[in-house]
N, C-alpha and C positions, 0 to 999 in steps of 0.2 A: 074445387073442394076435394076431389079426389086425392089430386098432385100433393093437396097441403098432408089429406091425410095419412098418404102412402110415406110422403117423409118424414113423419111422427114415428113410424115405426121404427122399430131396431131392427138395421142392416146386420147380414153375419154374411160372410164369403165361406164357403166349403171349398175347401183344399181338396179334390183329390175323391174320383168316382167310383169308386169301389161299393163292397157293400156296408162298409163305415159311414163314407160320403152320402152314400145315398138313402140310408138310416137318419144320421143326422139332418138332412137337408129336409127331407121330409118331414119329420117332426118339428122341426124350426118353422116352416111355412104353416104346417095344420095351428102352429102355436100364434100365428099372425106374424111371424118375422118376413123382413124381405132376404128374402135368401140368393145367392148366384151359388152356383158349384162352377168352380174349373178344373176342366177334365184334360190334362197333356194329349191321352191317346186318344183317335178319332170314336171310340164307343164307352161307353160305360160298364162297370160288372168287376174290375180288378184284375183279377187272378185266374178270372171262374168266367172264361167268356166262349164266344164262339168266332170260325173266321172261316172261309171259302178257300175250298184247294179247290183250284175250278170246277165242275159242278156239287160234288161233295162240303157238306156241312159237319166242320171239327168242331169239338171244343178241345179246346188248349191241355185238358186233363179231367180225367174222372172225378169230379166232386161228389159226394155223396152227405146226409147229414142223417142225424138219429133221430128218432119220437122226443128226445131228451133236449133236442134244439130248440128249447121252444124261443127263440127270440129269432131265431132263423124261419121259423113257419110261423112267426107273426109274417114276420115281413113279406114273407110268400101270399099271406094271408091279403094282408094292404096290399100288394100287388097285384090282387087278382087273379094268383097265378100257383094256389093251390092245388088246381086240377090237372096243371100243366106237370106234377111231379108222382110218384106213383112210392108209398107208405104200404111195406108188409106189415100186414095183420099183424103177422110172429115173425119174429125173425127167426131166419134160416140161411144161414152161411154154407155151404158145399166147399166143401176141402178136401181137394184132391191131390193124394202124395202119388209119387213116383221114383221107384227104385231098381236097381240091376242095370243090366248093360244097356246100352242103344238099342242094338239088335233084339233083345226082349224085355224091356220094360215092364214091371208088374207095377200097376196102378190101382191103388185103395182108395175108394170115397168113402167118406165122412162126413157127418154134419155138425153144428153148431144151432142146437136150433131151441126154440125155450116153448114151455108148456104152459097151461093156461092156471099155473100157480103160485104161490106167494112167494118174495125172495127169499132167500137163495134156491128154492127147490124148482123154482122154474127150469132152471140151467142142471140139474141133477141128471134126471134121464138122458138128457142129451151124451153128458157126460159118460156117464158109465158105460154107451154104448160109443164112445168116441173113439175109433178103429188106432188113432194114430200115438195113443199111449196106454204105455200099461197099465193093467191095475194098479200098481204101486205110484205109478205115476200121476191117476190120476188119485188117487188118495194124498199127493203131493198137491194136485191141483186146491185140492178141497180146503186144504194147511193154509194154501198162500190167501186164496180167496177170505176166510174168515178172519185170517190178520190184517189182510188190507181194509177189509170192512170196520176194523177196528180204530184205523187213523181217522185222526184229527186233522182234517185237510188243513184249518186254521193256524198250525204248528209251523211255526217256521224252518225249523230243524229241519224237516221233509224237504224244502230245497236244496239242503245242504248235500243232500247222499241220494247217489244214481242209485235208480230202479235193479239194473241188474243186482248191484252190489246188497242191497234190501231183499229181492228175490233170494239168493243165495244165502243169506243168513235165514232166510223163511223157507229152508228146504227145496227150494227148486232145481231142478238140474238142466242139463242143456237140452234135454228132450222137450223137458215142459215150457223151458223156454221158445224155442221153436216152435211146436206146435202150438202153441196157446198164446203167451206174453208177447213175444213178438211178433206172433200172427197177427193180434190185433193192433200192439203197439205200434211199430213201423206205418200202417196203415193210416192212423191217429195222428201222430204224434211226429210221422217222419223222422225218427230215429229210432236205432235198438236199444234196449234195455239197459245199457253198460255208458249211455250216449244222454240221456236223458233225466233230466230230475224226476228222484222220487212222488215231490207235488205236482208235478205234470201228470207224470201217469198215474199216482191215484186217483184223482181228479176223473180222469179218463175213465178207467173200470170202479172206479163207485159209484158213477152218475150217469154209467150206460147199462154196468153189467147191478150193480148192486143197488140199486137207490129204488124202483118200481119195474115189477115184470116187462111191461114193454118200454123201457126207458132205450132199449137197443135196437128197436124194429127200423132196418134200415131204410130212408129212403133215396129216390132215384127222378134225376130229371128225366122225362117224358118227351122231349123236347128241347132243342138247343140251348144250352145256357143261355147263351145271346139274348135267345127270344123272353127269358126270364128276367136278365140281368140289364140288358139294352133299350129293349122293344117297349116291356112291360114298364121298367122303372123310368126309364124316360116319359110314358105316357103319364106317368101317376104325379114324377116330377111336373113337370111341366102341368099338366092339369091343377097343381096342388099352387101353382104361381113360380113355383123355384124356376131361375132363369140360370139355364145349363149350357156352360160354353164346353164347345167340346175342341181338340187339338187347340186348349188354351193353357201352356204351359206356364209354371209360375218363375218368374226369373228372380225374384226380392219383397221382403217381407219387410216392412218398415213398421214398427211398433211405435205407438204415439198417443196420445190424447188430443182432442176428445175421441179422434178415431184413429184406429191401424189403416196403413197402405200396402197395398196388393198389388205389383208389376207384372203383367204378362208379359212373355218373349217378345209378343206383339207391340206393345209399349203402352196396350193401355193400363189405364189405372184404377184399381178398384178401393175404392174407401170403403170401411166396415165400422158398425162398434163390437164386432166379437168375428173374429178367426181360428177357425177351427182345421187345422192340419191330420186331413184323415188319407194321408198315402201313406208309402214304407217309411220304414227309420231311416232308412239311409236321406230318403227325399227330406222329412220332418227334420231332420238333425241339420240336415245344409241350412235350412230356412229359422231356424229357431235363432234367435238374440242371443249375446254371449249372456248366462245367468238366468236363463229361462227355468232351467231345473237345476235340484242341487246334482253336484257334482256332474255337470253335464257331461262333461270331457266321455265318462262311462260308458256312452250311448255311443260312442265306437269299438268298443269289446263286444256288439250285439252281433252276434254272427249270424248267417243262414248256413239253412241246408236246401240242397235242390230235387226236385220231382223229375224220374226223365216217364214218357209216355211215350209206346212203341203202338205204331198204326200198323194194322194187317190187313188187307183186304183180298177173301182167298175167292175160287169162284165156285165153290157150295157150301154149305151150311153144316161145318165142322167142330159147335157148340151147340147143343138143343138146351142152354140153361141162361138166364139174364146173365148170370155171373159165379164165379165161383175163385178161391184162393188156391195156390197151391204150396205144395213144401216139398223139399227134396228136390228142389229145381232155383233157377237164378229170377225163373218169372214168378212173382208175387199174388198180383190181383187179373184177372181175365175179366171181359166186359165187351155185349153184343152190343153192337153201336149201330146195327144194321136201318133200324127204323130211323132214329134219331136224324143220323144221319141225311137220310132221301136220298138213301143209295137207289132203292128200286127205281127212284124215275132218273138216272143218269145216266150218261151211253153203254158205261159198266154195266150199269145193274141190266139196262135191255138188251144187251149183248149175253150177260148171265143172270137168268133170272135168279138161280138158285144162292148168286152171291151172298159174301157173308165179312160183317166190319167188324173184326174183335180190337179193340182199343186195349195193352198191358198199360197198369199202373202201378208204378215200379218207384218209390218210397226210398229215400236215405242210401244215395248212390252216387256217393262223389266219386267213389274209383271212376263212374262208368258218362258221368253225366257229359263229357266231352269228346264219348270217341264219335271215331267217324260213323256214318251210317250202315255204310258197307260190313264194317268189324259188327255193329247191331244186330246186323240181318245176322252175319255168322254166329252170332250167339243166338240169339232168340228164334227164328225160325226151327232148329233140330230141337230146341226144349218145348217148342208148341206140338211137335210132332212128337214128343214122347209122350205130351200129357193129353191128345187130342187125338186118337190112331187115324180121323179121317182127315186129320191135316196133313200125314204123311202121304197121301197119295193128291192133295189137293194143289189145284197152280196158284199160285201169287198172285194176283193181279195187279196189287200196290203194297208199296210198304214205305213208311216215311215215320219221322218221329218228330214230336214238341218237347221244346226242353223250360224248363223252367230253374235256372240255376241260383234264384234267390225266393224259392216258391215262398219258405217258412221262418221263422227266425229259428235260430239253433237254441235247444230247450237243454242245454245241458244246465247240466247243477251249477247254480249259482245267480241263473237265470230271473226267477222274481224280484232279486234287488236292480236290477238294470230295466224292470219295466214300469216307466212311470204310471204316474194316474191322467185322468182328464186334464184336470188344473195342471197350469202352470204357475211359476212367479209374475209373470205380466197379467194385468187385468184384461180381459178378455181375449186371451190367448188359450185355444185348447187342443186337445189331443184325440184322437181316434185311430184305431185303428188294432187290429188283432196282437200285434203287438205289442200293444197296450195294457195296463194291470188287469185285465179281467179274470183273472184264475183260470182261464180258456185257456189251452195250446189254440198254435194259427189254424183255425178253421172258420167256417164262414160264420157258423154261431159265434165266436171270437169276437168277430168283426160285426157283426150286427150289434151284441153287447155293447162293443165298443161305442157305436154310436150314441145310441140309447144314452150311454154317460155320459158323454159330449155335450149332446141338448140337453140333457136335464141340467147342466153345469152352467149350461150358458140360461138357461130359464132361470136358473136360481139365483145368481150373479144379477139377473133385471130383476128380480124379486119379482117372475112368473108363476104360475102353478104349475109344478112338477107331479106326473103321475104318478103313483105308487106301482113296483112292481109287485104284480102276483102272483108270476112266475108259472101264468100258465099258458104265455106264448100268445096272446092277444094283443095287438099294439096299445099304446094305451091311450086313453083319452080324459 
């Protein structure tokens, strides 16, 4: 009875283990589907994972998400692994410039931080005591802020004209762009200002900086992404019924009635009545049928940009802050990795107790994203030592970097018409993935949305009950 009942239900194959895949998979099992995910690399998690430099624990790159994610802190939520992340109160960014020669560097801290009041005036104080622009400047700051609050994200027009180009007709200049627009842009969004569509980045600073006082209170894994994205959503898959093949790459997609077929490298064969395609474009595009989407050919104008991440490991503790941004320098974002890590129990860390692991996260950097390591070091080591005085007298102990040369899809203007929706033209054929229409730039809320579409697409497709969202980051049921 069981066997009859289990093949009553509607089969879906998840493409692809990311935080799409594993969004969608999950709410297709909770929904009574029989679900498989096939995952090419040997873990799950995407983009946003973890991996072993012998005894040291990476992740691939600094992920971080906002209070404003909430479909990303559902998922954290269902995962059980809310505790595992660490949610400032208020947010509070430290921005640290740096100016004058090598030999004597002056370095100015700053903050970014918001107060316990209504928008806009949360972010006010901050501001007027912000070291890093002028009065006039930031009186410029205040100009751009209430115009962007004024767009229409809905407007199509906004993808048509880059951010800079928009900034500069709304009085910005290059200061306030640096300090401010692409302080946070580049971070977001993995492009500058001049790079990027205007509906990307307002999207961005409406619904972090403008929408609710703490809609920007940053937060931070506590904990190996891995152990978030691997350990945790495996146990939940898997618990939830979803049957997770991992190092099961897809080799051919066969579209058909009454069901699609699914090829592994392996050669086996998986029959489905709904597939849902939630890795990259590039992966999604190989595997889609000619006339999947209109004008599909376009889904090869999809460009990326890449994230490089510089590992540092000195042997004392040359940062006394979680994190901070800097300006005036080629290093972006700085990030103590020490705990995360388990540095302290590895022969490093017992050999120097007082060790210390800063991870750079370095944003929209194709100049740089291929040099050798060696040229790395020479760049980044003398700028950690102008903006850190006790890095300069500190030894090395490791230094190594992760590249990521397809982290994000390239958000230049033009951008929303090349992202499709869930649906496709074939019946029970779908889409996930951050790349995907969500109105999101590629971030992991992106990609959780994404999913979320997916199923709902394919529940409504069998004429299921689709949840309603309520947009306050609760998974839904």
């Amino acid at each position: 009875m069981t066997g009859r009942a289990d093949a009553a239900r509607p089969a879906v194959v998840v493409v692809g283990g990311g935080l799409a895949g594993i969004t969608t998979a999950l709410r297709l099992a909770e929904a009574g589907q029989r679900v498989t995910l096939a995952e090419g690399r040997p873990r799950l998690g995407g983009l946003a994972f973890s991996f072993q430099r012998g005894e040291l624990t990476v992740d691939n790159g600094q992920h971080v998400f906002l209070r404003c994610c909430t479909a990303y802190c559902g998922l954290l939520e269902r995962l059980g692994a809310t505790r595992m992340t660490h949610l400032q109160d208020r947010l509070d960014v430290p921005v640290l410039s740096v100016t004058g020669p090598d030999t004597a560097p002056v370095r100015t801290l700053g903050r970014l931080r918001r107060a316990g009041l209504p928008v806009p005036l949360h972010l006010a104080g901050s501001l007027a005591r912000y070291p890093h622009l002028s009065p006039a400047d930031r009186a410029r700051v205040v100009r751009g802020a209430l115009a962007l609050k004024g767009l229409d994200l809905a407007d199509p027009a906004l993808d048509r004209l880059s951010f800079g180009e928009w900034l500069r007709r709304n009085g910005q200049n290059a200061a306030t762009v640096a300090a401010l627009w692409d302080l946070v842009g580049v971070a977001t969004l993995n492009a500058r200002a001049d790079q990027v569509s205007l509906a990307l980045a307002a999207m961005v600073f409406k619904t972090g900086l403008l929408s609710d006082p703490g809609a920007s209170d940053i937060g931070i894994a506590a904990v190996p992404l891995g152990v978030i994205h691997h350990d945790r959503a495996l146990a939940e898959l898997e618990s939830a019924g979803v049957r997770v093949l991992l190092r099961a790459r897809v080799a051919e997609l066969k579209p058909a009635a009454p069901q699609h077929a699914v090829r592994l490298e392996s050669g086996e064969l998986l029959t489905a009545d709904s597939v849902v395609l939630a890795g990259a474009q590039d992966t999604a595009a190989a595997l889609l049928p000619p006339g999947a989407l209109p004008e599909q050919e376009r889904l090869g104008g999809f460009g990326t940009s890449p994230i490089l991440n510089v590992h540092v490991v000195y042997d004392r503790k040359v940062l006394r802050r979680p994190f901070f941004a800097a300006l005036g320098s080629p290093v972006q974002w700085v990030f103590d990795r020490t705990t995360h890590s388990g540095l302290a129990g590895t022969s490093i860390g017992r050999a120097h107790p007082g060790a210390q692991y800063l991870a750079l996260s370095q944003s929209a950097v194709q100049d740089e994203i291929d040099l050798p390591v060696a040229e790395l070091r020479r760049r980044y080591l003398p700028e950690l030592a102008r903006l850190l005085p006790a890095a300069a007298g500190a030894e090395v102990l490791d230094f190594f970097v992760t590249r990521e040369r397809t982290a994000t899809f390239d958000g230049l203007p033009g951008t929303a018409a090349l992202r499709p929706s869930a649906t496709t033209g074939v019946p029970g054929l779908l889409l996930a993935g951050a790349w995907t229409a969500t109105g999101w730039p590629a971030t992991m809320e992106g990609a959780v949305r994404s999913g979320h579409a997916a199923a709902d697409a394919v529940l409504a497709a069998e004429g299921g009950r689709v949840a309603v969202d309520r947009g306050d980051g609760r998974w839904p049921r």
